[in-house]
C-alpha positions in Angstrom: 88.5 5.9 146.1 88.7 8.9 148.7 89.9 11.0 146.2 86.9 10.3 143.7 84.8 10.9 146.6 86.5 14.3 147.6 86.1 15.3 144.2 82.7 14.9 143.9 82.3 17.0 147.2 84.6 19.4 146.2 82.2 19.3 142.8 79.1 19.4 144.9 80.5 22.4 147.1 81.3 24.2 144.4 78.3 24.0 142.2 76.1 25.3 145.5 77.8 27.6 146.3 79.3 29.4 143.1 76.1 31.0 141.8 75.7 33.1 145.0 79.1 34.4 144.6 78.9 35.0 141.1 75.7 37.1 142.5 77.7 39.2 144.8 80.0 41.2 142.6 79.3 44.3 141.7 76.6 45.7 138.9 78.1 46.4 135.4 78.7 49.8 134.5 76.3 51.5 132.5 74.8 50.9 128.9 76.7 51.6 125.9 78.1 55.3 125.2 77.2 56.0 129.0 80.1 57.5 131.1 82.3 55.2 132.9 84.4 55.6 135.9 87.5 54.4 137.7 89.5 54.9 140.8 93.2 54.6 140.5 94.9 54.1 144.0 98.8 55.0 144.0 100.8 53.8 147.4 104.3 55.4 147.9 106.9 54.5 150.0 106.8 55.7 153.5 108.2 59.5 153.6 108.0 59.9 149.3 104.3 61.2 149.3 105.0 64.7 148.0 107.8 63.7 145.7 105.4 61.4 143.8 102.6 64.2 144.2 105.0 66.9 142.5 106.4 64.4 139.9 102.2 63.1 139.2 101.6 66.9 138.4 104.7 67.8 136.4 104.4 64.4 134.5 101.2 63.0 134.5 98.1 65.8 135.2 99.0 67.8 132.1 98.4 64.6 130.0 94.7 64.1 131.7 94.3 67.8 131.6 94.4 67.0 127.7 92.6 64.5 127.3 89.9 66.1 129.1 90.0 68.7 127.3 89.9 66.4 124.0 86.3 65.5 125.4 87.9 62.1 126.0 86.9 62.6 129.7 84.2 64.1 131.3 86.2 64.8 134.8 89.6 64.1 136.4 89.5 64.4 140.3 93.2 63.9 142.9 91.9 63.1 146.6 94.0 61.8 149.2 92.6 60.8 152.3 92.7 62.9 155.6 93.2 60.6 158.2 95.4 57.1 158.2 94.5 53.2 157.8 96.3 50.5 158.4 99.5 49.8 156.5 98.0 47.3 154.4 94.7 48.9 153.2 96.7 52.5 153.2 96.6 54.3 149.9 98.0 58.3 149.0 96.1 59.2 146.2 93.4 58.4 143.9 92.8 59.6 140.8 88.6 59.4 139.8 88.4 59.5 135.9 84.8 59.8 134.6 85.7 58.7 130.8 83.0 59.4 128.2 82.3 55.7 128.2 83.3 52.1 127.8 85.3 52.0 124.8 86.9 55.2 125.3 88.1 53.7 129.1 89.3 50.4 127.7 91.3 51.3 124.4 94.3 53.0 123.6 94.3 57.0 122.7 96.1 57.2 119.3 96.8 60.9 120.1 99.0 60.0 123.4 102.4 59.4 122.2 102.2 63.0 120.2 100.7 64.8 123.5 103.9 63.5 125.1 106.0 64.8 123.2 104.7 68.2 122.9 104.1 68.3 125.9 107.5 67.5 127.0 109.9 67.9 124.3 112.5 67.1 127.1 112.3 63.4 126.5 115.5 62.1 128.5 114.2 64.7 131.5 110.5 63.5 131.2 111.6 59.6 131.4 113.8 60.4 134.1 111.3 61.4 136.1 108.6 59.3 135.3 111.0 56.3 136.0 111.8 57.9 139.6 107.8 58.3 140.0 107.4 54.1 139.5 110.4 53.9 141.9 108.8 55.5 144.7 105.5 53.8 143.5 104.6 50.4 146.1 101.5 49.5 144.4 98.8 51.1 142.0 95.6 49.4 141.5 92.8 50.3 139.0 89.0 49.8 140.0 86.3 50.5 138.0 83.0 52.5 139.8 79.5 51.7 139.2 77.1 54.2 140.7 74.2 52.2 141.6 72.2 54.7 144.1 68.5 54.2 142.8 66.9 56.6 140.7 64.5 59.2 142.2 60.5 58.5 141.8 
């Protein structure tokens, strides 16, 4: 019986208090064919920062370069952050991608695999590396931006 009845609270709880939560997330991005952004956080190990900078730019920026280029981003932007936070809310870098919009953000480029290659016909070299990059690599964590500063009048 005390179960039943802790259930039903539990049910009660959750039905008050889950519409105000759902509430609290953030807007959706924009309407279709708008642009669409998102922040990619890398966190190295302690003393491996510039290694996974240098290895990012040899590797990884040509590849954005190109698809920026291919108009399938409006802007590619590396930040890191000037002072220190604690170790569990520290990041290195973040990328900002502004893709030309949803569907472009959230499906596959058919054109990567042949960018890759020509842009490094080194294959063993380039996989090499990139496996030492996700060595270094803690965590990475991808988080979509909306913008939601009200319009001017």
């Amino acid at each position: 019986m005390r179960r039943i009845v802790f259930a039903l609270i539990l049910a009660a709880f959750s039905i008050a208090f889950a519409a105000p939560l759902v509430a609290q997330g953030a807007p959706t991005q924009g309407a279709v064919g708008k642009p669409y952004a998102v922040e990619y956080y890398y966190k190295t190990q302690w003393g491996h920062q510039q290694e996974f900078l240098d290895l990012f730019l040899k590797n990884h920026f040509p590849l954005l370069k190109r698809e920026l280029a291919s108009g399938r981003f409006l802007s590619v932007k590396i930040e890191s952050p000037a002072y220190h936070t604690t170790e569990d809310g520290r990041w290195d870098y973040r990328v900002t991608i502004v893709y030309k919009n949803s569907t472009v953000a959230t499906s596959a480029n058919p054109d990567e695999a042949q960018w890759i290659q020509q842009l490094w016909p080194d294959q063993p070299t380039y996989k090499k590396e990139e496996q030492r990059r996700f060595e270094i690599l803690l965590s990475h964590w991808d988080l979509p931006v909306t913008d939601i500063t009200p319009a001017e009048k």
